[in-house]
N, C-alpha and C positions, 0 to 999 in steps of 0.2 A: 596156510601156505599162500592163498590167493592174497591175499592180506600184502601179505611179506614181499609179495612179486610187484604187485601194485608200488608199494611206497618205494623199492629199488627204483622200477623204471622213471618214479616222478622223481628223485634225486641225480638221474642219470646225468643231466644237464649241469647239476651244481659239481658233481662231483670230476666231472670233466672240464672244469673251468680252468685247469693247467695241466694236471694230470690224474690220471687215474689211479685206485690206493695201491695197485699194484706197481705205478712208475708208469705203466704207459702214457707216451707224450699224445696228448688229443691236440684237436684244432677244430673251436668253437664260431661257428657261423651264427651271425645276429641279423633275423629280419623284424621287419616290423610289426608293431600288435603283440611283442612276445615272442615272435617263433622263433625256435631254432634248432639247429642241426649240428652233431657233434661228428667228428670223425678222428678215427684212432689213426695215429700214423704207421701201423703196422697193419700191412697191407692196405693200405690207405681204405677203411673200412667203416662207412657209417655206421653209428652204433644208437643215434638215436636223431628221433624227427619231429619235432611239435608245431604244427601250423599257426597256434595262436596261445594266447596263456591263459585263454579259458579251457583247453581242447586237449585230451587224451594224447598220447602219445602216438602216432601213426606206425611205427617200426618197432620190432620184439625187439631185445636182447635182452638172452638167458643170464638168471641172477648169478646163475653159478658157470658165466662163462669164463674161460682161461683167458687172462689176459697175459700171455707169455710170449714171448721171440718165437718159440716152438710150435705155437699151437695155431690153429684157425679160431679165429672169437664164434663162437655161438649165437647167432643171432644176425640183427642188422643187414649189412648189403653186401657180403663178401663177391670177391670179383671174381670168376672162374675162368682163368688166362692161364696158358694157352690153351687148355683141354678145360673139357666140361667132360664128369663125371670119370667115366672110367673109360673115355671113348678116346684114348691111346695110349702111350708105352710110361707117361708118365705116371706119377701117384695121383689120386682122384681132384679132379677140380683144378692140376697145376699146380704152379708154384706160386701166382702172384698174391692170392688172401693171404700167406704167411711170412712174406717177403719183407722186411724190416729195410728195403735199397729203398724203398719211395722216398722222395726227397716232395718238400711244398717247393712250390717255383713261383707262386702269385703272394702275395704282400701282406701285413695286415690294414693294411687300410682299404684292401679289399673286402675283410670278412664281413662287414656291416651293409645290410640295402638301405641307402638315404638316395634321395632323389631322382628317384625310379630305376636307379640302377641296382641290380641286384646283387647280394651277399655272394660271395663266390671264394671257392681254394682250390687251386689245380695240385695237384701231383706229378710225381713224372716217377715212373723207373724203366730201366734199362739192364739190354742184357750186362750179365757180370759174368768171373768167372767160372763160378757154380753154375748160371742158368748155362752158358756154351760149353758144361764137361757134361748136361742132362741130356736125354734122349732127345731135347728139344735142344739144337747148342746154334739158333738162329740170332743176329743182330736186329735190335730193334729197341722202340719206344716206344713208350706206352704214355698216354696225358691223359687226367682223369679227372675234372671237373664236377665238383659240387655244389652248386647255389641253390637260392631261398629268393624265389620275387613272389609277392603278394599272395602270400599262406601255399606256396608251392616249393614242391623238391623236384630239384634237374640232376640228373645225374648222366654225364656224356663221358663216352669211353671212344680214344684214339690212340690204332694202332698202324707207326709206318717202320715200314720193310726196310734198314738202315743195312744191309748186308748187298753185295750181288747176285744170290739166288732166290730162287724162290722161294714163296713159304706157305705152310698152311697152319688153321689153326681153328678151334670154337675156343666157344667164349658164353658168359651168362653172367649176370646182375642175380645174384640169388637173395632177391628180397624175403624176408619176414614181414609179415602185414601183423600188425597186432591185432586183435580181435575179442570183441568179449567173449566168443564160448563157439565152439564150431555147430552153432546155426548160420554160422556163415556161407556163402557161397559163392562162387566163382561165378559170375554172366557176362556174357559174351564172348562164348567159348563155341554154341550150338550150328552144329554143322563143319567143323576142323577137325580135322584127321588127326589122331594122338597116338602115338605110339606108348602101349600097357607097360610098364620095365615089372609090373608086378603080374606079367602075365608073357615075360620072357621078351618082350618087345612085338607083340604082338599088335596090327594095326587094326584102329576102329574108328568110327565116327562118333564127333560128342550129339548125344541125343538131346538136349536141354543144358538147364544150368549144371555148374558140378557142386556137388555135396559131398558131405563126410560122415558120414557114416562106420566107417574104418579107413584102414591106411590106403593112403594116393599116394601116387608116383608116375606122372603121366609126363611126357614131349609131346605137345602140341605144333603143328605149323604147318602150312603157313596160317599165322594168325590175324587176327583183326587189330587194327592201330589204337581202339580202347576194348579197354577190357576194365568192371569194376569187381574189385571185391564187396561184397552184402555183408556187412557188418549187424544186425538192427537190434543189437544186445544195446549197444552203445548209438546206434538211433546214425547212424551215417553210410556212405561208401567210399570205400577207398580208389579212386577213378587214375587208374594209369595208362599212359599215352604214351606210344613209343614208335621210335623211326623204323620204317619198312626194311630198312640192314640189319632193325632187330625181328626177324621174321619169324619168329620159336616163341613159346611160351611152355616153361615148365609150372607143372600144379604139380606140391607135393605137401604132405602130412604126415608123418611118421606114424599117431595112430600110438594106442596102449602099448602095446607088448615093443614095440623099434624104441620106443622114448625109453624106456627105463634102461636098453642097451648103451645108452647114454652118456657118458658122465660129467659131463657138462651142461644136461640139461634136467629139471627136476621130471620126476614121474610122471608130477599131472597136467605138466606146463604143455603137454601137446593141443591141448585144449586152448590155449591161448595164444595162438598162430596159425597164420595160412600163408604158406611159400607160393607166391606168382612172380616167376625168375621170365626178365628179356632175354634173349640171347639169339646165337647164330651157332645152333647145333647139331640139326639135321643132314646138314652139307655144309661142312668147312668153307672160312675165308681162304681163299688163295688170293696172293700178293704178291706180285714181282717186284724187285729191285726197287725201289727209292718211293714207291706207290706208300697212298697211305688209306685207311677204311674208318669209318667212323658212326657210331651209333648214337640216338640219346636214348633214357624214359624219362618223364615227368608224371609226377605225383601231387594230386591232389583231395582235398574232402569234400563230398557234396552229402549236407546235412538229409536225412532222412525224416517224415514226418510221425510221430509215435503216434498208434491210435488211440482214440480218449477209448474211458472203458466202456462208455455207450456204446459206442461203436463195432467193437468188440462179441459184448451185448447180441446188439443187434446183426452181427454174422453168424452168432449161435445161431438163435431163434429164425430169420430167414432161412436157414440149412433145414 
């Protein structure tokens, strides 16, 4: 099965080269050395991220995600506009991951980084008449940028108040980190208040790094501006930087027994992800009349060193 997951994610790229087997319309970013970044046009949704074309994949998506008008894609960076989780009147996470209104609004002679300019594809959607008859029926735009400079992913999210009242709203970047095997770990979490959703929303302080051990589900914030993921299956970390209006950080893992609840995701593929989502979810955006709010993250990889087996070795024997 590991097998089978592996060769998906590394044909991700090719097979998004116009569209996906299912018909979904992608739009493929080319940076240099190789890298690149796909995104599905429904819900304007990255589905895949490679910093160079010697380098693993940096972003999950599930082999058996839906790719449907209906569905939220499994994996990758789904946007969670206007609500994040279950934290209002709408269905979980919003309406904008399923949203098929995104429209691109930048060009292709954008998609490529040459001469220091970076690869880039904005989105745009707006309310419609479905989002203004939901429990959320505000005016507004949403612009959502994706580029690739020098083995990095940006991803900046903008939202202005296009109506005369006010509005409020969360929001979350819900990344998948790909990862060899959950000896992964979350650092630079130690000392932020989290709120447990697996322990009813109960608040705590993080004691050290976070690990997995069984299922997470944790709101973090306020958090620190980097935070990496500890990959060291795959000998790296995944190092993401994010704007102070992204003040949240969700950790989550679904863990044996939630993953098979699943079905768009395989049984053992929990093992093969770590969710560290930006967002603004502990205390809503408010936005008056014509205002606009804007966040980014950026991603990147800083190679870790493998130790020889001397060394190794020799931490036994000193112990």
């Amino acid at each position: 099965m590991r097998v089978a997951r592996t060769l998906f994610l590394s044909l991700l790229p090719l097979l998004a080269a116009s569209t996906l087997a299912s018909g979904m319309a992608t739009v493929t970013l080319r940076g240099v050395n190789g890298a690149s970044a796909e995104v599905a046009m429904h819900g304007a949704h990255v589905i895949s991220f490679t910093p160079d074309d010697k380098s693993k994949p940096v972003i999950y998506t599930s082999p058996t995600a839906k790719f449907d008008s209906a569905s939220a894609i499994r994996g990758g960076i789904p946007i969670c506009f206007p609500q994040f989780g279950p934290r209002g009147a709408l269905p979980a996470h919003g309406f904008s991951r399923k949203s098929d209104d995104w429209t691109l609004v930048s060009t292709d002679a954008d998609l490529e980084e040459k001469n220091g300019s970076p690869a880039k594809a904005e989105f745009r959607l707006a309310d419609t008449e479905a989002t203004r008859a939901s429990a959320w029926p505000h005016p507004f735009e949403a612009l959502y940028q994706v580029s690739i400079c020098d083995g990095a992913l940006r991803t900046s999210f903008k939202v202005t108040n296009k109506g005369e009242e006010d509005f409020t709203f969360t929001c979350a970047l819900h990344t998948y980190f790909a990862c060899g095997s959950l000896n992964a770990a979350v650092i630079g979490l130690k000392g932020s208040s989290y709120e447990d959703s697996l322990q009813g929303g109960k608040v705590l302080v993080e004691e050290g790094d976070v690990t997995f051990a069984g299922e997470v589900d944790r709101v973090y914030g306020p958090t620190p501006d980097e935070v990496k993921v500890s990959d060291p299956d795959n000998a790296r970390s995944l190092v993401l930087t994010k704007d102070k209006t992204f003040p949240d950080m969700v950790v989550w893992n679904p863990w044996i027994e939630k993953a098979k609840e699943f079905g768009d995701l395989p049984d053992e593929a929990y093992a093969d992800f770590v969710c560290a989502e930006v967002g603004a979810i502990r205390e809503p955006v408010s936005l008056k009349a014509g205002e606009t709010w804007e966040a980014a993250q950026s991603i990147r990889v800083e190679e870790q060193k493998r130790k020889r087996t001397e060394d190794v070795f020799s931490d036994v024997v000193c112990r």
